[in-house]
VOGU-3710 file (C-alpha; in Angstrom, 3 decimals, decimal comma):
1> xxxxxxxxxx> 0,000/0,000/0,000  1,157/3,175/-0,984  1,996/6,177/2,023  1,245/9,685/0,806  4,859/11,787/0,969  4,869/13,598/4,622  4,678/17,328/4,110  6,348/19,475/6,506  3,638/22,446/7,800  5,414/25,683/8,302
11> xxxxxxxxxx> 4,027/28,036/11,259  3,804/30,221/8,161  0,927/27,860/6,904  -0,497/27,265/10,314  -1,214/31,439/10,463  -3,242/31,407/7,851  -5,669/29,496/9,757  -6,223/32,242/12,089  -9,444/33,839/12,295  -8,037/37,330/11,760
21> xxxxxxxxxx> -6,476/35,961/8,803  -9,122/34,835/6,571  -11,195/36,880/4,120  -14,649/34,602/4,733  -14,989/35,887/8,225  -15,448/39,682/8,054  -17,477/39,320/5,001  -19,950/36,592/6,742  -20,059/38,382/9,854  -20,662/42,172/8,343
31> xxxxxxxxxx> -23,298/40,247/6,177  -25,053/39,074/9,274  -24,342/42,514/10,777  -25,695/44,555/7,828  -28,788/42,338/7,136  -29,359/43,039/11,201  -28,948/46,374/10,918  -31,800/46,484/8,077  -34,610/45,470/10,135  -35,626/48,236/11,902
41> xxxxxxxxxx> -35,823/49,764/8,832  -38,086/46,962/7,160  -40,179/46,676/10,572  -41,083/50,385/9,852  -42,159/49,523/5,962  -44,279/46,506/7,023  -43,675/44,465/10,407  -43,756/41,048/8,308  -41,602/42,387/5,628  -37,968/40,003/5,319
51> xxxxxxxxxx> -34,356/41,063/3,890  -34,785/38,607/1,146  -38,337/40,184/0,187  -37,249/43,434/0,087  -34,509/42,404/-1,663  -37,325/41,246/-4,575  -38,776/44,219/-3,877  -36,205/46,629/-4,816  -35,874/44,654/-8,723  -39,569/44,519/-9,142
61> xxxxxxxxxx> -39,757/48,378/-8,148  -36,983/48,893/-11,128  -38,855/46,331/-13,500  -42,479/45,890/-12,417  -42,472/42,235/-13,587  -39,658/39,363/-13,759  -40,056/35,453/-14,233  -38,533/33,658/-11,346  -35,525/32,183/-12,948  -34,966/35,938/-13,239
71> xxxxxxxxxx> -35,403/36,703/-9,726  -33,072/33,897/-9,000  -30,559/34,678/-11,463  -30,072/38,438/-9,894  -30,334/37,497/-5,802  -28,466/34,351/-6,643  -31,325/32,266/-5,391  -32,667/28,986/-6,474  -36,461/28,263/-6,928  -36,182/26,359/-4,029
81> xxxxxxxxxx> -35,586/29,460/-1,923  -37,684/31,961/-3,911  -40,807/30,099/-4,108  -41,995/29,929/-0,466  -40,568/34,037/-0,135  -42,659/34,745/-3,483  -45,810/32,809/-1,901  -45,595/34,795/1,588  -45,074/38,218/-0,812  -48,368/36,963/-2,876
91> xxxxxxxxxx> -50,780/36,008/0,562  -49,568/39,391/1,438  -50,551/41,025/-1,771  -47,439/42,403/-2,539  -46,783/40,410/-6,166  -48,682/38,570/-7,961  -47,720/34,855/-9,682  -48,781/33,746/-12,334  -47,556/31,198/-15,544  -45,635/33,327/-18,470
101> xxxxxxxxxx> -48,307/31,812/-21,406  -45,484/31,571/-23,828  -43,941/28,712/-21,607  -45,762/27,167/-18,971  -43,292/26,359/-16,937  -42,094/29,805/-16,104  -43,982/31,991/-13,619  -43,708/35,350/-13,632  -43,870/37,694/-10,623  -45,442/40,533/-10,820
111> xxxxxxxxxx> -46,198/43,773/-8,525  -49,004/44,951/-7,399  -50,697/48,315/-5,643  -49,314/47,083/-2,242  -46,205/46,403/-2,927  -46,011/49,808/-4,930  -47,148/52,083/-1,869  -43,829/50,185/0,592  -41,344/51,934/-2,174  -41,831/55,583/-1,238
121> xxxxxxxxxx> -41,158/55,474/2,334  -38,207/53,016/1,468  -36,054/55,706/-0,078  -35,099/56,491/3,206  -33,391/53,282/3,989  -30,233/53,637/2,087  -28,989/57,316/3,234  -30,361/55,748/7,074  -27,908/52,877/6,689  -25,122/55,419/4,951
131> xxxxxxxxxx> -25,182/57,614/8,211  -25,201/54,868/10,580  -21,847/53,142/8,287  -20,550/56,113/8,313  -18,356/55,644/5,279  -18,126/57,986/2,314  -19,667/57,370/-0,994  -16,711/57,206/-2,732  -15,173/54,496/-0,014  -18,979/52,734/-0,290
141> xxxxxxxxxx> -18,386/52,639/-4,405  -14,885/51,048/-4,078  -16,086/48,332/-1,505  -19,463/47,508/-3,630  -17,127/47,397/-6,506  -14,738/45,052/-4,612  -17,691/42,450/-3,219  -18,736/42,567/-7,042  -15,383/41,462/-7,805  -15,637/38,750/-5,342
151> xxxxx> -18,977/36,994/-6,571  -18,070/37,847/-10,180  -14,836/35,032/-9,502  -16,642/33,077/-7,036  -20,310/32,531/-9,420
//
């Protein structure tokens, strides 16, 4: 039976299993921090109202209507994950779902009066979340332009 060659680990490699040393880390934890930090904000739009929804929310605002493949293809969300958010958005009137009759299996989601009226008083959420980062726009454009690096490589 054949051994694998022994490797010698260098303290070198050993450091760069530290915590402080690895890149998943802050952006997991300031994901969980910023997605915290929304709710208050949500809460004030609609007490029911979820990151991920308002996250659909914000594309259907831009483009009124999108299939869910769509949806999934811009949140980087399967169906799996979409479908029970899309059915809680529909019971509370927010979208609507219905099949795209030029193929069946496609549903589009669509938004309605209700989900309309929450975009208004949502404009206030990014300048709210600005002030409490407290980072300039131009430092803001350089990290969004950085994570977009990141799931560009990583998708």
């Amino acid at each position: 039976m054949a051994h694998a060659p022994e490797t010698t680990t260098s303290e070198e490699d050993f450091s760069l299993l530290k915590l402080e040393n690895q890149l998943c880390f802050p952006l997991y934890a300031a994901s969980r921090q910023l997605t915290k930090a929304y709710q208050p904000y949500l809460r004030e739009l609609d007490s029911d109202l979820t990151y991920p929804q308002y996250l659909v929310l914000l594309l259907l605002w831009e483009h009124q209507e999108m299939t869910v493949k769509e949806l999934g293809e811009n949140l980087l969300l399967d169906s799996g994950t979409l479908t029970p958010l899309l059915k809680r958005m529909e019971q509370k009137q927010w979208v609507s779902r219905r099949r795209d009759p030029r193929d069946e299996r496609s549903v589009i989601i669509g938004l309605l009066p209700a989900g309309e009226v929450l975009q208004k008083p949502a404009c206030s959420i990014p300048k709210g979340l600005l002030d409490r980062l407290a980072i300039s726009t131009k430092e803001l454009a350089t990290l969004r332009r950085l994570l977009n690096h990141v799931i560009k490589k990583l998708t």
